[in-house]
C-alpha positions as CSV (number, residue, x, y, z in Angstrom):
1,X,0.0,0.0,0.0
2,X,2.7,2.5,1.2
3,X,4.9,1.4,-2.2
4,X,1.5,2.2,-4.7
5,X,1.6,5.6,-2.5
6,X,4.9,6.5,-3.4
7,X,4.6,5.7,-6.8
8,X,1.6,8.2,-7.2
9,X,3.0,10.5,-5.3
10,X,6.1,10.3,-8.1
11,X,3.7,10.5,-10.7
12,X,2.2,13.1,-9.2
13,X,5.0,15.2,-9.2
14,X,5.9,14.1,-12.5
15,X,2.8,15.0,-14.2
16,X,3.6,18.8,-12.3
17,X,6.7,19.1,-13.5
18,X,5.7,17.9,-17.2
19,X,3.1,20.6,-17.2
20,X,5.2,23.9,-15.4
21,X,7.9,22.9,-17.9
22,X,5.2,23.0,-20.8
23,X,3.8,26.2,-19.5
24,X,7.4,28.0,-18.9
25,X,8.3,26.4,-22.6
26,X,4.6,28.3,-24.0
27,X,5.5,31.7,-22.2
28,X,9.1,31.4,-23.6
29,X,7.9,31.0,-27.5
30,X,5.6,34.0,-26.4
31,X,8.1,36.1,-25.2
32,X,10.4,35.5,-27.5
33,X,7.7,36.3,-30.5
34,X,6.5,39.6,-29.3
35,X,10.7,40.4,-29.6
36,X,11.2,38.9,-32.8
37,X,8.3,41.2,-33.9
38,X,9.1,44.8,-31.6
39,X,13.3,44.4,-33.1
40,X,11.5,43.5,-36.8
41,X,9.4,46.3,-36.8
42,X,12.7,48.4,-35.8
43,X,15.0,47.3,-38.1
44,X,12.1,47.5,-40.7
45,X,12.0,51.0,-39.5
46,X,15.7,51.8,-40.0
47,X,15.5,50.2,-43.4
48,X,12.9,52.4,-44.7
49,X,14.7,55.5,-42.8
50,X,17.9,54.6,-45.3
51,X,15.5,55.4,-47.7
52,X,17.6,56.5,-50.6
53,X,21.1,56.0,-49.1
54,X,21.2,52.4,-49.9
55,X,21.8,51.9,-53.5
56,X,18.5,50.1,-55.4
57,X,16.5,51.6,-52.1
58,X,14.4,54.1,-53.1
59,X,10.6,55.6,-52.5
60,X,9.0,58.6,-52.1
61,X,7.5,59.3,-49.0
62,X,4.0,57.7,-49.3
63,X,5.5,54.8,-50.9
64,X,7.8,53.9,-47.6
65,X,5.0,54.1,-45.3
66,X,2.9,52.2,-47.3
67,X,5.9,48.9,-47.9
68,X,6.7,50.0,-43.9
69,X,3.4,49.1,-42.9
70,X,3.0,45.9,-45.2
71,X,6.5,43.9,-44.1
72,X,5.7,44.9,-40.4
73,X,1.9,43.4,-41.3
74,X,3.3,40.6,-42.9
75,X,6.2,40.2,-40.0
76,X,3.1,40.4,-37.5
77,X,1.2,37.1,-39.2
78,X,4.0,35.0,-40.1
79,X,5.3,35.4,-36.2
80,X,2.4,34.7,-34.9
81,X,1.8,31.2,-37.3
82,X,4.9,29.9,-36.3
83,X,4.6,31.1,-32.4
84,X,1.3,28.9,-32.5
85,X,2.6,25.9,-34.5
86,X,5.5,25.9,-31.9
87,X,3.1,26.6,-28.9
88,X,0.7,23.3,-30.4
89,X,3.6,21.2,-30.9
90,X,4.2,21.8,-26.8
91,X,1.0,20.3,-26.2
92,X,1.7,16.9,-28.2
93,X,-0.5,17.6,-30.8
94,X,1.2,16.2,-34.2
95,X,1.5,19.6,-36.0
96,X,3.0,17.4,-39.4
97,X,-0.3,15.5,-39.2
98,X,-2.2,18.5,-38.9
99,X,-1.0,20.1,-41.9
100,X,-1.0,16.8,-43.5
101,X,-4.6,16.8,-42.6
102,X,-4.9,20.5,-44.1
103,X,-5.6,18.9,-47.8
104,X,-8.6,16.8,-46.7
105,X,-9.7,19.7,-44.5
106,X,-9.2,22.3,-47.4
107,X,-12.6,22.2,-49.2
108,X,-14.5,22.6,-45.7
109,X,-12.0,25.8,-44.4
110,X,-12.1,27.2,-48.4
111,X,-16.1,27.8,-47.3
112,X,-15.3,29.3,-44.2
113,X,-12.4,31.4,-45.1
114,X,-13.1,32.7,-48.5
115,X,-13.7,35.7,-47.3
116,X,-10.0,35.9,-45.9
117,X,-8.8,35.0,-48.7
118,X,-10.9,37.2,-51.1
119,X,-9.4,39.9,-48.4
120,X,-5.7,39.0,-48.7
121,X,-6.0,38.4,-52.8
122,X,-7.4,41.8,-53.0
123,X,-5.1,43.3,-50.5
124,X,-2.3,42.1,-52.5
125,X,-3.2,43.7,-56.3
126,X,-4.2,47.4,-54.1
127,X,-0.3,47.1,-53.1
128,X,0.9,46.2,-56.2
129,X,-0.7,48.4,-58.2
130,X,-0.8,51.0,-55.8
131,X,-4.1,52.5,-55.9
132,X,-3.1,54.1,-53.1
133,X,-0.9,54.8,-50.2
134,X,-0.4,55.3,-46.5
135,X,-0.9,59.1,-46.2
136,X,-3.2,59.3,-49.1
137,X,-7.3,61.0,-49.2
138,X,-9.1,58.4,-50.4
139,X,-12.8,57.6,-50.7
140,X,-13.2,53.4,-50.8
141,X,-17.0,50.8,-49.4
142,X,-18.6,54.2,-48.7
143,X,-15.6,55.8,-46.6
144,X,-13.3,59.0,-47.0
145,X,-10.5,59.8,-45.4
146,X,-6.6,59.4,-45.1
147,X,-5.2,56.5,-45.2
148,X,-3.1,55.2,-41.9
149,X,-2.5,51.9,-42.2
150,X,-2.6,49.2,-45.3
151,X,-2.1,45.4,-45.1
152,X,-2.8,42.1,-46.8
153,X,-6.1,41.9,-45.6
154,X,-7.7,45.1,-44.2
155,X,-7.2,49.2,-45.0
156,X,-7.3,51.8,-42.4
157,X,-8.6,54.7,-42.7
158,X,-9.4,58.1,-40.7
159,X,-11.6,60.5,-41.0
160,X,-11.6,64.1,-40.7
161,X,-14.1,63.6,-37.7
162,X,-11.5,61.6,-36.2
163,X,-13.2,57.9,-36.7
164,X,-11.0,54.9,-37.8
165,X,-12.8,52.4,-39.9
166,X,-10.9,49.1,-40.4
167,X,-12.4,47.5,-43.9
168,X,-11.3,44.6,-45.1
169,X,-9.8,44.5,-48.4
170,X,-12.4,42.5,-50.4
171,X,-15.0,45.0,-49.9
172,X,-12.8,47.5,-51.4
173,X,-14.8,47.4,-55.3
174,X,-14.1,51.4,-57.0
175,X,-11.0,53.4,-55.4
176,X,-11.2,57.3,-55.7
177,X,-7.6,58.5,-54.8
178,X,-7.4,62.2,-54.4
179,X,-4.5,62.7,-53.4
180,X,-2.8,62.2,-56.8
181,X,-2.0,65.1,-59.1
182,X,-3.8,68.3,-58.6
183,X,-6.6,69.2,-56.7
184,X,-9.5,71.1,-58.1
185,X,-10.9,74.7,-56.2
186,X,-14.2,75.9,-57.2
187,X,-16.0,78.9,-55.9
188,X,-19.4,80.1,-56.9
189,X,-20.5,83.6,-56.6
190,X,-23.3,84.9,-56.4
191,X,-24.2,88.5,-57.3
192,X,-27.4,90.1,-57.7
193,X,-29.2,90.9,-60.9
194,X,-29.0,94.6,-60.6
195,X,-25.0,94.4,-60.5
196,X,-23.0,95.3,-63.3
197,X,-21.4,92.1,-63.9
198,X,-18.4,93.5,-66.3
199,X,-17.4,96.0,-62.7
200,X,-18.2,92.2,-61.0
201,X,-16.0,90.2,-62.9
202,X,-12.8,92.4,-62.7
203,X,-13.3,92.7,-58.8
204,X,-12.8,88.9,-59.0
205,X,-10.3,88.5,-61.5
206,X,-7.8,91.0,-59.2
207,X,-8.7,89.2,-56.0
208,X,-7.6,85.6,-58.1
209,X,-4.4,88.0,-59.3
210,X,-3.5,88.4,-55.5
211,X,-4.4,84.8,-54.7
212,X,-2.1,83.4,-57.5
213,X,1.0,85.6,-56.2
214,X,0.2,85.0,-52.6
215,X,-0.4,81.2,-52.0
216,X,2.7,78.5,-53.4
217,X,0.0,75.9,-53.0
218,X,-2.0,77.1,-56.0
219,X,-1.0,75.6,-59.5
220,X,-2.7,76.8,-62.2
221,X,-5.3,79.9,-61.5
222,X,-7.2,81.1,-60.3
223,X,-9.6,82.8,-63.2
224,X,-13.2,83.8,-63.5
225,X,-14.8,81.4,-65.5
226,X,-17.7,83.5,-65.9
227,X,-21.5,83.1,-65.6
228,X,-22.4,79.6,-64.5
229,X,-25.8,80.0,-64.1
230,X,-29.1,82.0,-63.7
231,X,-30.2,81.7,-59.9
232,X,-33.6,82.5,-58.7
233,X,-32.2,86.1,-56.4
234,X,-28.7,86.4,-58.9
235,X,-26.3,85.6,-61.1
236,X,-24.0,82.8,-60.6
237,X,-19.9,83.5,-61.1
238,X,-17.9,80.7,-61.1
239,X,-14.3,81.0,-59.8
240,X,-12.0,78.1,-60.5
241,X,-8.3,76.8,-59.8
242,X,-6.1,74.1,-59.5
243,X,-4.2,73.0,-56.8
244,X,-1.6,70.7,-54.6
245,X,-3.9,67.4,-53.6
246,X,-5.3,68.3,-50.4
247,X,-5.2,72.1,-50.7
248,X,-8.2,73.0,-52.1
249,X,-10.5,73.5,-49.4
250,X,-8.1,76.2,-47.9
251,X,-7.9,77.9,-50.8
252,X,-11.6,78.0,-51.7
253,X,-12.2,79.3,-47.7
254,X,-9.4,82.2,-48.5
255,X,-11.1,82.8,-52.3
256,X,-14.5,83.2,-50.4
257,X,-13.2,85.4,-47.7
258,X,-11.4,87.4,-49.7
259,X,-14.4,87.4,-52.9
260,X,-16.9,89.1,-49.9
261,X,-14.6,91.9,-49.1
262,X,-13.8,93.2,-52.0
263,X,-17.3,93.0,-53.0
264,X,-18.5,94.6,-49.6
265,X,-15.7,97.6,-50.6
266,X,-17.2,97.9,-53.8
267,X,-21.0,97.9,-52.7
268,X,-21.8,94.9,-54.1
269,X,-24.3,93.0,-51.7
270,X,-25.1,89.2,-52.2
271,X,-28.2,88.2,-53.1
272,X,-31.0,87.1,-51.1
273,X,-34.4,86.1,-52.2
274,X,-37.4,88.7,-52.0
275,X,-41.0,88.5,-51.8
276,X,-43.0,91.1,-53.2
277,X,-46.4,91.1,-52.1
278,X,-49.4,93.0,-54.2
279,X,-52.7,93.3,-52.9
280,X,-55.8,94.2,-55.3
281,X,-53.2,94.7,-58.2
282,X,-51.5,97.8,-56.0
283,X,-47.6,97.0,-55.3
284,X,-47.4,97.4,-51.2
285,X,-43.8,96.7,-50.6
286,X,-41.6,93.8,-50.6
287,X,-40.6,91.3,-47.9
288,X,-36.9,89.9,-47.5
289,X,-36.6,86.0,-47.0
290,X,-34.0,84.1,-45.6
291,X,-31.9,81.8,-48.1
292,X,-31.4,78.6,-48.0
């Protein structure tokens, strides 16, 4: 009795031993993969910092956040595959028969996890055909904003109300990048019918004159395009320019700002709808209404 005792007792502490030294194995491979990945993601880092110093490396800016993003992505997934083949061949499971298994258990997981895939296919063409990059304004699945973070299988993206949507790469069907080339500006003006539009149009032409010598970020303009249509309380002028991507909204808030004072100095007021109201054919006066 006392010998079957001490021979559980053995086991006992056997079977504790077996499973601290598993345990202390597992936290080992988990350590040691959240290193592999912070000192990849630094050298990856570096690497991308020797942008153009190292002969055969080199990207403009957008382009090297965009490859510093993927191979840390990348570095991220393959660390953690491996980290959780190790951590399962701790635990005795056959990790050769489970891959071996992987054929017959393809067709069931395709099913499930044809959406990753559809995701990581995608992923991979956006990349290589650079639709877009890290940095970039974009408007993708309903979405625009700037572009923070691209991988295999998901985009991320901010917008200018500060939300972060995540979307995964397959749902990504029509790009809109506007953040390549220039940027259009386009400011309508409205003036009232009673305004000599000739007096009008020059005010506006010298204000685009100062605006072109004023701001580097303008490229081409701006002009008075002219009359762009017949309003209900005035004429319509339209004032147009081109600029760097992502300029155009300051410079369409500084052509505005600037348009209403020199029309204020020349006393020229914007139009607002009126109502005139007649009563038993007589004219009694006229009513102002609010636009918009």
């Amino acid at each position: 009795m006392g010998s079957v005792s001490y021979a559980a007792g053995i086991l006992g502490d056997g079977i504790g031993v077996s499973i601290g030294t598993t345990a202390a194995r597992i936290a080992a491979v988990i350590v040691i993969a959240a290193l592999i990945v912070k000192i990849g993601n630094s050298l990856i880092n570096r690497l991308m910092a020797a942008n153009g110093k190292v002969p055969g490396l080199a990207f403009d800016e957008p382009r090297r956040k965009t490859l510093t993003s993927l191979l840390q992505s990348t570095l991220r997934y393959v660390t953690s595959i491996v980290a959780f083949l190790m951590i399962l061949d701790l635990l005795g499971i056959d990790t050769k028969a489970l891959l071996g298994g992987a054929a017959v258990l393809g067709l069931a997981v395709g099913f499930g996890a044809q959406n990753l895939v559809r995701d990581v296919i995608t992923g991979f063409f956006l990349i290589y055909e650079r639709q877009y990059d890290v940095g970039d304004y974009v408007s993708i699945a309903g979405v625009s904003g700037i572009v923070e973070q691209i991988g295999l299988r998901t985009t991320v993206i901010r917008e200018f109300s500060g939300d972060v949507h995540t979307i995964p790469n397959g749902l990504i069907e029509k790009t809109a990048n506007k953040s390549r080339r220039g940027a259009r500006a386009l400011v309508e003006v409205p003036v009232p019918y009673s305004a000599d539009l000739r007096k009008a149009m020059d005010l506006l032409g010298e204000v685009c004159r100062q605006m072109a010598e004023e701001r580097s970020e303008i490229q081409e303009g701006p002009r008075v395009l002219g009359v762009s249509q017949l309003g209900e309380s005035g004429v319509v002028l339209a004032v147009w320019a081109r600029t760097e991507p992502m300029q155009q909204w300051g410079v369409e808030r500084e052509l505005r700002l600037r348009i209403k004072e020199a029309l204020d100095a020349a006393g020229i007021e914007l139009p607002y709808p009126r109502l005139v109201v007649y009563e038993g054919g007589e004219r009694k006066g006229a009513k102002q209404g609010l636009s918009g």
